[in-house]
C-alpha positions as CSV (number, residue, x, y, z in Angstrom):
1,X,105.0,124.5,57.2
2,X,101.3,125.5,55.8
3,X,99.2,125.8,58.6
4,X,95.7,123.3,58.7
5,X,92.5,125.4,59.5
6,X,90.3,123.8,61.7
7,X,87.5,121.6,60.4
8,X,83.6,123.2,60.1
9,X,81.2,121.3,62.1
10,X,79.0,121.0,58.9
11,X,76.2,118.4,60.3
12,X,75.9,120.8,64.0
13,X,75.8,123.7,61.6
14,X,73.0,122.0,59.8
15,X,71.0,121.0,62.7
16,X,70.7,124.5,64.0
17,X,70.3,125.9,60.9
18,X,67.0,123.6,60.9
19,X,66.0,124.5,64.3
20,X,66.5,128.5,64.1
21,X,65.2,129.0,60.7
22,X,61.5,129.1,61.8
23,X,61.7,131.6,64.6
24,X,64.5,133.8,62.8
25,X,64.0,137.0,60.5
26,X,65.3,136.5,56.8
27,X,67.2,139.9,55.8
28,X,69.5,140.8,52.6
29,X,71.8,142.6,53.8
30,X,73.7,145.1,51.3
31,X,77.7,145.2,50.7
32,X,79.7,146.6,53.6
33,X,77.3,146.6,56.2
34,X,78.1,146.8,59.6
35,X,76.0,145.0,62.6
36,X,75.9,144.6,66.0
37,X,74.9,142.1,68.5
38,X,71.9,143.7,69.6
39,X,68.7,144.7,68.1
40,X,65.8,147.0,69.5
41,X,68.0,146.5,72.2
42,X,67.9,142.7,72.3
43,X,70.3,140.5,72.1
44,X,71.2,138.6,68.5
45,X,72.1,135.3,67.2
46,X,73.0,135.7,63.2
47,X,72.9,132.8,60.8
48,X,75.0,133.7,57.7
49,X,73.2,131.7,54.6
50,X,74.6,133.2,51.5
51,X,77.5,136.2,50.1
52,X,80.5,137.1,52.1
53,X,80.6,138.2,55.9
54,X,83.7,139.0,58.3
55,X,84.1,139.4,62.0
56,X,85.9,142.6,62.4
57,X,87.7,143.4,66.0
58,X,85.9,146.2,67.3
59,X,88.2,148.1,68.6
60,X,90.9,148.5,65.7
61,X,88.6,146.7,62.7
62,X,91.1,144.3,62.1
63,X,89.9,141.4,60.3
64,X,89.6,138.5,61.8
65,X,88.1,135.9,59.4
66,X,85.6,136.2,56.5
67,X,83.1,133.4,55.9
68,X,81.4,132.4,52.3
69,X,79.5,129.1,53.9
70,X,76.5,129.1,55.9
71,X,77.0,129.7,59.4
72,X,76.0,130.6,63.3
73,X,77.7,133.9,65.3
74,X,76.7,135.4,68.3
75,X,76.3,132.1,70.4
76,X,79.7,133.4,72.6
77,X,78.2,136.9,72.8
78,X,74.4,135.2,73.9
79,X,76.2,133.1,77.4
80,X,79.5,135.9,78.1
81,X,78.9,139.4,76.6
82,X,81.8,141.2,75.5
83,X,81.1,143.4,72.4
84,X,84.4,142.6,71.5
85,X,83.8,142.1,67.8
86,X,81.5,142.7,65.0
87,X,79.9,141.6,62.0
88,X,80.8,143.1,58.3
89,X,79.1,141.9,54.8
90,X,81.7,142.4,52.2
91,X,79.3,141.9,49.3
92,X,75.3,141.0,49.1
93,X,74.3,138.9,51.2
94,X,71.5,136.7,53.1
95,X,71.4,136.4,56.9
96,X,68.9,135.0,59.5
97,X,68.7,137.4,62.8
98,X,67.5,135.4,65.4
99,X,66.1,136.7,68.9
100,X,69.0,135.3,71.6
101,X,66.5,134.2,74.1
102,X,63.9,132.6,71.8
103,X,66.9,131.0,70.5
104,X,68.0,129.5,73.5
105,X,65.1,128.3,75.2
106,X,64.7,126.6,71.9
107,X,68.0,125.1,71.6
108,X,67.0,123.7,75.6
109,X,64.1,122.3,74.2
110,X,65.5,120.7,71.3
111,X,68.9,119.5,73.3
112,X,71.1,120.8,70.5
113,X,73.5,122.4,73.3
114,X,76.1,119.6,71.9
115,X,75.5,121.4,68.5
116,X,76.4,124.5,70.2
117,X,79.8,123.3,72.2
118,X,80.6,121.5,68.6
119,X,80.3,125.4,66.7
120,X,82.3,127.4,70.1
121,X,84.9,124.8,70.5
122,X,84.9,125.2,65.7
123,X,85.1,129.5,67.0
124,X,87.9,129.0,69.8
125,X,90.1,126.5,67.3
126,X,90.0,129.1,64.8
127,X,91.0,131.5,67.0
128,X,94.2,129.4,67.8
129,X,94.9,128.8,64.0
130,X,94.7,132.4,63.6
131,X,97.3,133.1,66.2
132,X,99.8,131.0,64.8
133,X,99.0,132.8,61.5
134,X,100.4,136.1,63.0
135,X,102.1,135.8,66.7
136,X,105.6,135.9,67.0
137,X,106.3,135.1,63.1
138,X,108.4,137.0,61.3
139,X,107.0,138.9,58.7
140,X,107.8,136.5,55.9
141,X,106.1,133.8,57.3
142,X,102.6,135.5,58.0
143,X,102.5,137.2,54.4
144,X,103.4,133.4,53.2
145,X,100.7,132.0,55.5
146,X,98.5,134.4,54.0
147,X,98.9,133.9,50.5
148,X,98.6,130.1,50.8
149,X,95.4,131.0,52.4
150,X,93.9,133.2,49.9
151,X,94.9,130.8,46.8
152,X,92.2,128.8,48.3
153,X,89.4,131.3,47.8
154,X,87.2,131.1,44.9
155,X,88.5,133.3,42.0
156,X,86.0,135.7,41.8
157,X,86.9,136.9,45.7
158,X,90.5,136.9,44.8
159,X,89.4,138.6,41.9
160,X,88.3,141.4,44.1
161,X,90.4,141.9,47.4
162,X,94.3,142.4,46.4
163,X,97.2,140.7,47.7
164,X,98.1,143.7,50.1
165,X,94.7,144.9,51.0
166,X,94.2,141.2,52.0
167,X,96.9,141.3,54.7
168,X,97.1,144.1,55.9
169,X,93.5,143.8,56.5
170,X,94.0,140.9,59.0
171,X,97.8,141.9,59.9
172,X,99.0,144.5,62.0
173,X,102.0,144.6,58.9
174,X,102.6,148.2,57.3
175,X,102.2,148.4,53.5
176,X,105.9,148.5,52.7
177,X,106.9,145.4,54.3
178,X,104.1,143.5,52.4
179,X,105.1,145.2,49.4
180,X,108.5,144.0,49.4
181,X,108.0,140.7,50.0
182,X,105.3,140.4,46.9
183,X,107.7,141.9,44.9
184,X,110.8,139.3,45.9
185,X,108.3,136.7,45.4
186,X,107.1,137.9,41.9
187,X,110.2,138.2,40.8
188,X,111.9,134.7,42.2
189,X,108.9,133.2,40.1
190,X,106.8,131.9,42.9
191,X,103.8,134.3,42.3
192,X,101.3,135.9,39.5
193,X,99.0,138.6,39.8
194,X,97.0,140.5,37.4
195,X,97.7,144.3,37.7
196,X,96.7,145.9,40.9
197,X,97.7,142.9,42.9
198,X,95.1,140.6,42.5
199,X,96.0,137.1,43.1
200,X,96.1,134.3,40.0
201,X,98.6,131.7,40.7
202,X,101.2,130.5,43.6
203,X,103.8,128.2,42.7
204,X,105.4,125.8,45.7
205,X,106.4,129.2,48.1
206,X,110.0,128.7,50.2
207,X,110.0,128.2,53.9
208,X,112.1,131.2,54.3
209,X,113.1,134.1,51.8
Protein backbone atom coordinates (compact mmCIF):
# COMPACT_ATOMS: atom_id res chain seq x y z
CA UNK A 1 0.00 0.00 0.00
CA UNK A 2 1.48 3.59 -1.08
CA UNK A 3 2.14 5.40 1.92
CA UNK A 4 0.12 9.13 2.44
CA UNK A 5 2.66 11.90 3.48
CA UNK A 6 1.46 14.02 5.99
CA UNK A 7 -0.30 17.19 5.16
CA UNK A 8 1.77 20.95 5.14
CA UNK A 9 0.34 23.27 7.50
CA UNK A 10 0.26 25.87 4.56
CA UNK A 11 -1.88 28.84 6.33
CA UNK A 12 0.67 28.39 9.93
CA UNK A 13 3.45 28.38 7.47
CA UNK A 14 2.05 31.56 6.03
CA UNK A 15 1.52 33.34 9.17
CA UNK A 16 5.07 33.02 10.36
CA UNK A 17 6.36 33.52 7.26
CA UNK A 18 4.56 37.06 7.71
CA UNK A 19 5.70 37.57 11.10
CA UNK A 20 9.55 36.61 10.68
CA UNK A 21 10.18 38.18 7.42
CA UNK A 22 10.84 41.66 8.87
CA UNK A 23 13.37 40.85 11.52
CA UNK A 24 15.04 37.92 9.36
CA UNK A 25 18.17 38.27 6.99
CA UNK A 26 17.42 37.43 3.17
CA UNK A 27 20.46 35.29 1.86
CA UNK A 28 20.97 33.23 -1.64
CA UNK A 29 22.42 30.62 -0.71
CA UNK A 30 24.53 28.64 -3.62
CA UNK A 31 24.10 24.79 -4.62
CA UNK A 32 25.32 22.25 -1.98
CA UNK A 33 25.77 24.40 0.87
CA UNK A 34 25.92 23.12 4.09
CA UNK A 35 24.51 25.16 7.43
CA UNK A 36 24.20 24.87 10.85
CA UNK A 37 21.97 25.95 13.51
CA UNK A 38 24.03 28.56 14.83
CA UNK A 39 25.46 31.78 13.64
CA UNK A 40 28.18 34.14 15.27
CA UNK A 41 27.41 31.75 17.76
CA UNK A 42 23.69 32.36 18.07
CA UNK A 43 21.22 30.30 17.66
CA UNK A 44 19.05 30.06 14.14
CA UNK A 45 15.62 29.84 12.82
CA UNK A 46 15.73 29.26 8.77
CA UNK A 47 12.87 30.08 6.55
CA UNK A 48 13.33 28.16 3.18
CA UNK A 49 11.49 30.61 0.36
CA UNK A 50 12.65 29.32 -2.85
CA UNK A 51 15.24 26.29 -4.70
CA UNK A 52 15.69 23.00 -3.14
CA UNK A 53 16.90 22.31 0.58
CA UNK A 54 17.36 18.84 2.62
CA UNK A 55 17.82 18.00 6.26
CA UNK A 56 20.79 15.76 6.33
CA UNK A 57 21.39 13.43 9.62
CA UNK A 58 24.50 14.75 10.97
CA UNK A 59 26.09 12.02 11.90
CA UNK A 60 26.02 9.60 8.78
CA UNK A 61 24.49 12.51 6.13
CA UNK A 62 21.74 10.47 5.34
CA UNK A 63 18.94 12.24 3.89
CA UNK A 64 16.12 12.75 5.49
CA UNK A 65 13.72 14.80 3.38
CA UNK A 66 14.26 17.60 0.79
CA UNK A 67 11.80 20.49 0.54
CA UNK A 68 10.99 22.70 -2.83
CA UNK A 69 8.05 24.78 -0.81
CA UNK A 70 8.54 27.56 1.50
CA UNK A 71 9.09 26.56 4.91
CA UNK A 72 10.29 26.99 8.81
CA UNK A 73 13.41 24.69 10.41
CA UNK A 74 15.10 25.17 13.44
CA UNK A 75 11.93 25.68 15.76
CA UNK A 76 12.85 22.01 17.47
CA UNK A 77 16.54 22.97 17.67
CA UNK A 78 15.46 26.76 19.26
CA UNK A 79 13.23 24.87 22.62
CA UNK A 80 15.58 21.24 22.91
CA UNK A 81 19.03 21.44 21.29
CA UNK A 82 20.40 18.46 19.75
CA UNK A 83 22.54 19.27 16.70
CA UNK A 84 21.28 16.18 15.45
CA UNK A 85 20.69 17.27 11.85
CA UNK A 86 21.58 19.82 9.30
CA UNK A 87 20.58 21.80 6.60
CA UNK A 88 21.86 21.15 2.72
CA UNK A 89 20.77 23.40 -0.46
CA UNK A 90 20.76 21.03 -3.40
CA UNK A 91 20.53 23.81 -5.97
CA UNK A 92 20.17 27.84 -5.68
CA UNK A 93 18.39 28.87 -3.48
CA UNK A 94 16.66 31.73 -1.15
CA UNK A 95 16.42 31.45 2.60
CA UNK A 96 15.51 33.85 5.57
CA UNK A 97 18.03 33.38 8.78
CA UNK A 98 16.29 34.48 11.53
CA UNK A 99 17.92 35.35 15.11
CA UNK A 100 16.20 32.33 17.52
CA UNK A 101 15.53 34.68 20.33
CA UNK A 102 14.23 37.69 18.44
CA UNK A 103 12.18 35.16 16.88
CA UNK A 104 10.68 33.91 19.86
CA UNK A 105 9.97 36.75 21.90
CA UNK A 106 8.21 37.76 18.71
CA UNK A 107 6.19 34.74 18.16
CA UNK A 108 5.10 35.47 22.26
CA UNK A 109 4.13 38.70 21.24
CA UNK A 110 2.22 37.82 18.29
CA UNK A 111 0.63 34.43 20.06
CA UNK A 112 1.49 32.41 16.96
CA UNK A 113 2.82 29.49 19.44
CA UNK A 114 -0.31 27.50 17.85
CA UNK A 115 1.39 28.20 14.43
CA UNK A 116 4.47 26.69 15.91
CA UNK A 117 2.83 23.29 17.61
CA UNK A 118 0.83 23.16 13.98
CA UNK A 119 4.62 23.14 12.02
CA UNK A 120 6.45 20.52 15.09
CA UNK A 121 3.51 18.28 15.31
CA UNK A 122 3.77 18.70 10.53
CA UNK A 123 8.03 17.77 11.55
CA UNK A 124 7.23 14.80 14.04
CA UNK A 125 4.42 13.26 11.49
CA UNK A 126 6.92 13.25 8.89
CA UNK A 127 9.24 11.66 10.86
CA UNK A 128 6.67 8.79 11.45
CA UNK A 129 5.93 8.57 7.55
CA UNK A 130 9.48 8.28 7.03
CA UNK A 131 9.87 5.37 9.27
CA UNK A 132 7.46 3.38 7.77
CA UNK A 133 9.14 4.26 4.48
CA UNK A 134 12.27 2.27 5.62
CA UNK A 135 11.89 0.26 9.18
CA UNK A 136 11.55 -3.31 9.11
CA UNK A 137 10.46 -3.35 5.23
CA UNK A 138 12.02 -5.52 3.05
CA UNK A 139 14.06 -4.10 0.52
CA UNK A 140 11.41 -4.24 -2.21
CA UNK A 141 9.03 -2.36 -0.51
CA UNK A 142 11.24 0.78 0.44
CA UNK A 143 12.85 1.05 -3.12
CA UNK A 144 8.86 0.79 -4.31
CA UNK A 145 7.96 3.38 -1.59
CA UNK A 146 10.61 5.38 -3.04
CA UNK A 147 9.90 5.49 -6.48
CA UNK A 148 6.25 6.24 -6.00
CA UNK A 149 7.66 9.08 -4.11
CA UNK A 150 9.95 10.53 -6.55
CA UNK A 151 7.31 10.24 -9.58
CA UNK A 152 5.71 12.99 -7.69
CA UNK A 153 8.60 15.44 -8.09
CA UNK A 154 8.57 17.94 -10.69
CA UNK A 155 10.55 16.67 -13.83
CA UNK A 156 13.22 18.92 -13.85
CA UNK A 157 14.45 17.40 -10.14
CA UNK A 158 13.92 13.99 -11.40
CA UNK A 159 15.66 15.08 -14.24
CA UNK A 160 18.68 15.63 -12.10
CA UNK A 161 18.97 13.08 -9.06
CA UNK A 162 18.85 9.32 -10.48
CA UNK A 163 16.83 6.56 -9.43
CA UNK A 164 19.75 4.92 -7.28
CA UNK A 165 21.45 8.04 -6.10
CA UNK A 166 17.91 8.92 -4.87
CA UNK A 167 17.69 5.98 -2.44
CA UNK A 168 20.47 5.29 -1.46
CA UNK A 169 20.72 8.76 -0.41
CA UNK A 170 17.79 8.39 2.12
CA UNK A 171 18.28 4.37 2.62
CA UNK A 172 20.76 2.66 4.40
CA UNK A 173 20.34 0.06 1.00
CA UNK A 174 23.75 -0.93 -0.86
CA UNK A 175 23.93 -0.13 -4.52
CA UNK A 176 23.51 -3.70 -5.77
CA UNK A 177 20.34 -4.38 -4.13
CA UNK A 178 18.74 -1.21 -5.65
CA UNK A 179 20.21 -2.03 -8.74
CA UNK A 180 18.60 -5.22 -9.13
CA UNK A 181 15.37 -4.36 -8.30
CA UNK A 182 15.34 -1.35 -11.02
CA UNK A 183 16.40 -3.66 -13.38
CA UNK A 184 13.50 -6.51 -12.58
CA UNK A 185 11.18 -3.59 -12.72
CA UNK A 186 12.47 -2.22 -16.08
CA UNK A 187 12.33 -5.16 -17.50
CA UNK A 188 8.67 -6.53 -16.15
CA UNK A 189 7.55 -3.17 -17.86
CA UNK A 190 6.56 -1.20 -14.79
CA UNK A 191 9.43 1.52 -15.16
CA UNK A 192 11.19 4.06 -17.72
CA UNK A 193 14.19 5.92 -17.39
CA UNK A 194 16.30 7.89 -19.59
CA UNK A 195 19.98 6.64 -19.54
CA UNK A 196 21.83 7.02 -16.33
CA UNK A 197 18.79 6.22 -14.31
CA UNK A 198 16.84 9.15 -14.32
CA UNK A 199 13.23 8.71 -13.70
CA UNK A 200 10.41 9.33 -16.63
CA UNK A 201 7.52 7.13 -16.11
CA UNK A 202 5.99 4.44 -13.40
CA UNK A 203 3.37 2.31 -14.48
CA UNK A 204 0.85 0.71 -11.52
CA UNK A 205 4.14 -0.98 -9.48
CA UNK A 206 3.18 -4.78 -7.68
CA UNK A 207 2.82 -5.09 -4.03
CA UNK A 208 5.59 -7.57 -3.98
CA UNK A 209 8.22 -8.73 -6.68
Amino acid sequence: MHLISPVRPEEAMQRLLAALEPIADKLQVIPRKRMTWTYKGRPQLYFFIEGELSILRASDGLLIVTVYEAHLFGIAEMIQPTKGHILRTEAESTLLRIDAERAAELISRQGLWEEVAAVLSYHTAYLFYRDALVVQQRTYSVIRNHLLEMITLPEQTRMRISILDYIQDRTLLSRSSVLNVISALKRGGYINFKRGGYLQELKSLPESF
